[in-house]
C-alpha positions as CSV (number, residue, x, y, z in Angstrom):
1,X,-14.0,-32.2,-18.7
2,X,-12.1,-35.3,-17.0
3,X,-10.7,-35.0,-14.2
4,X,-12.8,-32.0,-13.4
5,X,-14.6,-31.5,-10.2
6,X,-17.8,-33.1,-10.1
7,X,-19.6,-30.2,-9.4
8,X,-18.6,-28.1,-12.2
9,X,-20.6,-29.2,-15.3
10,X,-23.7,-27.7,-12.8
11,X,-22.2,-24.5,-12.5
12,X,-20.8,-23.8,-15.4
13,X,-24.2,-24.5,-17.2
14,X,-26.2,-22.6,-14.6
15,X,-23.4,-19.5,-15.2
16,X,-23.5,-20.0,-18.8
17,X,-27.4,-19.8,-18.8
18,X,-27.3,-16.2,-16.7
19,X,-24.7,-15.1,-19.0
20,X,-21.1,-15.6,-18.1
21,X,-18.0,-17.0,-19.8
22,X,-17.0,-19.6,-17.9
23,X,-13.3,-21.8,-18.1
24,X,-12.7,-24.4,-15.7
25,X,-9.1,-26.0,-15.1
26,X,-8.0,-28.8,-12.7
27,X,-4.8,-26.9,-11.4
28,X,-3.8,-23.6,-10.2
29,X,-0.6,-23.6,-12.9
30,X,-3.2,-24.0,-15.3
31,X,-5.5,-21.6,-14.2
32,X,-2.7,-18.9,-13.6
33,X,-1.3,-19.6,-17.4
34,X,-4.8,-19.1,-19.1
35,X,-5.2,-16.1,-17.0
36,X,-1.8,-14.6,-18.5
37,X,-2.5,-15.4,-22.2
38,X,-5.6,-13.8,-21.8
39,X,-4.7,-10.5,-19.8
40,X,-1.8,-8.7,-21.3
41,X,-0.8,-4.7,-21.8
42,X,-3.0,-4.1,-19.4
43,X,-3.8,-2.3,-16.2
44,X,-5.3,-4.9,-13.4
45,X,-6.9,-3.8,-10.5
46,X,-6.9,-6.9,-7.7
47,X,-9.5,-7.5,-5.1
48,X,-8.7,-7.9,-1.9
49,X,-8.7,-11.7,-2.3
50,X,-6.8,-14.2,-0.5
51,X,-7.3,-16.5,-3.6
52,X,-5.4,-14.6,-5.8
53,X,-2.7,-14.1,-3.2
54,X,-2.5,-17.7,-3.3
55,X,-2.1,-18.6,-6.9
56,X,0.5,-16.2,-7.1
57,X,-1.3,-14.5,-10.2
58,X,0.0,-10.8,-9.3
59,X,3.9,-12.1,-9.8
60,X,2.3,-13.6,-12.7
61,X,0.4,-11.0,-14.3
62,X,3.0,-7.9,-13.3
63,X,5.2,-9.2,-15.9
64,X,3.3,-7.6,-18.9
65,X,0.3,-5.8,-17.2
66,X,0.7,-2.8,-14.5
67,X,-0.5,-3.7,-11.5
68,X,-3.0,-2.1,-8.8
69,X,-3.3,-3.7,-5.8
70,X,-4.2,-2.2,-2.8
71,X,-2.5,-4.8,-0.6
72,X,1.0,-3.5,-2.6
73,X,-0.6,0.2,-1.5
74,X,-3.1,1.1,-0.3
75,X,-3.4,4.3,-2.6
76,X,-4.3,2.5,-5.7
77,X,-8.2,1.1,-3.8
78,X,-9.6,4.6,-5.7
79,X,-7.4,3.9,-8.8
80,X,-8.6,0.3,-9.5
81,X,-12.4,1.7,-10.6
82,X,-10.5,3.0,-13.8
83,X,-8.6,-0.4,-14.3
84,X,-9.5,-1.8,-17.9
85,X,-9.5,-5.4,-16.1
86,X,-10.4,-5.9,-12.7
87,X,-9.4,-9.6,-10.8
88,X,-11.7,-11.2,-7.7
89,X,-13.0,-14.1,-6.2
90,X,-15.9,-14.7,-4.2
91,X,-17.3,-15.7,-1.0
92,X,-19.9,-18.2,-2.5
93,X,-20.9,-19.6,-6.0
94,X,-24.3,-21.0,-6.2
95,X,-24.4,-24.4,-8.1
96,X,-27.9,-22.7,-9.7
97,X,-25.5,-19.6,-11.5
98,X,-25.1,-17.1,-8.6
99,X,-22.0,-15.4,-6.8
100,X,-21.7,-14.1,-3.4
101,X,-19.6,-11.5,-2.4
102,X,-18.7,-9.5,1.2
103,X,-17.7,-6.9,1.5
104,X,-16.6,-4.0,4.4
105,X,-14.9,-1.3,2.7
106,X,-16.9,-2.0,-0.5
107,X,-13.8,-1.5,-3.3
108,X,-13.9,-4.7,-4.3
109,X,-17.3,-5.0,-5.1
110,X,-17.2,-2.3,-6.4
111,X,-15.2,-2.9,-9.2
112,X,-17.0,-5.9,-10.0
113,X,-20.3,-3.7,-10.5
114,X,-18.8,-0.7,-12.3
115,X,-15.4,0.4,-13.6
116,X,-13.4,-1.8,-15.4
117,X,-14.6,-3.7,-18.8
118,X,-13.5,-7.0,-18.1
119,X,-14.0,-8.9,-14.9
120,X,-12.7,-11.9,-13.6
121,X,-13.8,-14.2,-10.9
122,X,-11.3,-16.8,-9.4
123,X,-13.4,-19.5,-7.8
124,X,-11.9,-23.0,-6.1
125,X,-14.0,-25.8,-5.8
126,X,-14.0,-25.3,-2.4
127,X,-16.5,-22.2,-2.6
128,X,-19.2,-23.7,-4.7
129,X,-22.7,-24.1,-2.6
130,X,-25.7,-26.1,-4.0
131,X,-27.8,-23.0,-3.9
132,X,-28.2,-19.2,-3.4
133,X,-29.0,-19.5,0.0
134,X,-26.0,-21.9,0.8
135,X,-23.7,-19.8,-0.5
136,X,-24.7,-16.1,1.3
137,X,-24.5,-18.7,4.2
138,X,-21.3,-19.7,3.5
139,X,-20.0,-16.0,2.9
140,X,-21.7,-14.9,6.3
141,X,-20.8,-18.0,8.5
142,X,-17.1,-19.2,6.6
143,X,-15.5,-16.3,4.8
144,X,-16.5,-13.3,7.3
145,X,-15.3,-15.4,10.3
146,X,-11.7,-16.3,8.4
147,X,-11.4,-12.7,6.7
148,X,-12.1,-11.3,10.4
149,X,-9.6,-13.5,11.9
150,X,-6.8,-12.6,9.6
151,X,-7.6,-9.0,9.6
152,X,-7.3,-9.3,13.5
153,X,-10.5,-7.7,14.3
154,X,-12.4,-7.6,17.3
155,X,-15.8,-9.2,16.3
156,X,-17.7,-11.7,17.7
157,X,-17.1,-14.2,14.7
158,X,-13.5,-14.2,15.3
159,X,-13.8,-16.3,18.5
160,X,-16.9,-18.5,17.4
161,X,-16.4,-18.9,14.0
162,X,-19.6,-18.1,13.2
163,X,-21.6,-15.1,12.0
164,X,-23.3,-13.2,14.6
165,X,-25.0,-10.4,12.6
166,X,-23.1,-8.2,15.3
167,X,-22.8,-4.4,15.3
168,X,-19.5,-4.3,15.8
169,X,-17.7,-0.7,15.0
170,X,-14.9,-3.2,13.6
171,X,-17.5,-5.2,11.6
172,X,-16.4,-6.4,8.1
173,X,-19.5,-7.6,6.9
174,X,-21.1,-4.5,5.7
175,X,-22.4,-4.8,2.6
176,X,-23.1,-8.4,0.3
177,X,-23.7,-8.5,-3.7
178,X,-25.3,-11.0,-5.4
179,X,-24.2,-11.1,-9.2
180,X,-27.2,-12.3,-10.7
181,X,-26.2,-11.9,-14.2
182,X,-22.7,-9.9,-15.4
183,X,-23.2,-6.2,-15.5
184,X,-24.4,-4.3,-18.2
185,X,-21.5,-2.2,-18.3
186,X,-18.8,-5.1,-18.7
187,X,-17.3,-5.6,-21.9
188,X,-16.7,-9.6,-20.6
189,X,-17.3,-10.9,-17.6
190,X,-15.8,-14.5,-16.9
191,X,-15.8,-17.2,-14.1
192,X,-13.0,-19.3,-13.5
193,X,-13.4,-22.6,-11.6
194,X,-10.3,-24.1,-10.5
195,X,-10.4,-27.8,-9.2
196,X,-9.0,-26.5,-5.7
197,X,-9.0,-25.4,-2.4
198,X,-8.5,-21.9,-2.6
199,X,-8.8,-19.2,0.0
200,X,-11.6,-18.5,2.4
């Protein structure tokens, strides 16, 4: 693992331990190129994931897999729940084995609970916490404030950058998961560490 991010032989034990596949890469090319051997005549639901939007994996991926992705249209949020491989990242990954996700519509994690048999989370170093409770902190009080922001909604986080628990009618922050272990319904269920800064 040289080169690695320091924090990743933690986590990927800790993920291993509760249950998940887990591959770690140093760059994004690398990352998106594992990802593409991997996933192929398949139909790929993405989440709504600034991440993924970033690594350019759904140019990537479209090139032998068809594509649902409700940012392309929105029509296909429904269809991804009968994807055979569904594509995510995540708010927070606890150093102890846990991921965070938030969520205001609720298709995202949705798919990562039931629907398609292999999941896929995309996780930069930049979202791994020391603990559980780090990392729902850093989903309430970093990635609701930024996901609010570029959404351009009218919450309280957006101008303090900081979670107020508000009840907000344009709220985003409606509903977290906590993948403790991969779902029982998953065929395989797989964390992918890349050693970068990616997305909120």
């Amino acid at each position: 693992m040289k080169g690695i991010h320091m924090n990743f032989t933690t986590i990927k034990k800790n993920l291993e331990r509760n249950g998940f596949a887990v591959s770690c890469f140093e760059t994004v090319g690398e990352a998106n190129d594992y990802l593409a051997e991997r996933i192929k005549g398949e139909t790929v639901g993405f989440g709504g994931s600034v991440t993924l939007q970033e690594m350019g994996l759904y140019e990537k991926l479209e090139k032998n897999n068809t594509m649902l992705w409700h940012w392309v249209d929105p029509e296909f949020r429904h269809r991804q729940l009968e994807c055979t491989t569904y594509l995510s990242s995540v708010n927070g990954a606890a150093e102890t084995g846990e991921l965070v996700n938030i969520d205001g519509t609720g298709n995202r994690v949705a798919c990562t609970l039931f629907g398609p048999k292999k999941v896929y989370f995309v996780v930069g170093s930049n979202k791994i916490c020391p603990d559980l409770p780090s990392a729902m902190k850093r989903a309430q009080n970093v990635a609701g404030p930024l996901n609010a922001k570029r959404g351009n909604f009218n919450t309280p986080c957006v101008k303090t950058g900081r979670c107020h628990d508000c009840n907000s009618p344009e709220r985003i922050c409606r509903g977290m998961v906590i993948h403790l272990r991969p779902m029982l319904w998953a065929e395989h269920t797989e964390v992918v560490l890349v050693d970068e800064k990616l997305g909120y």
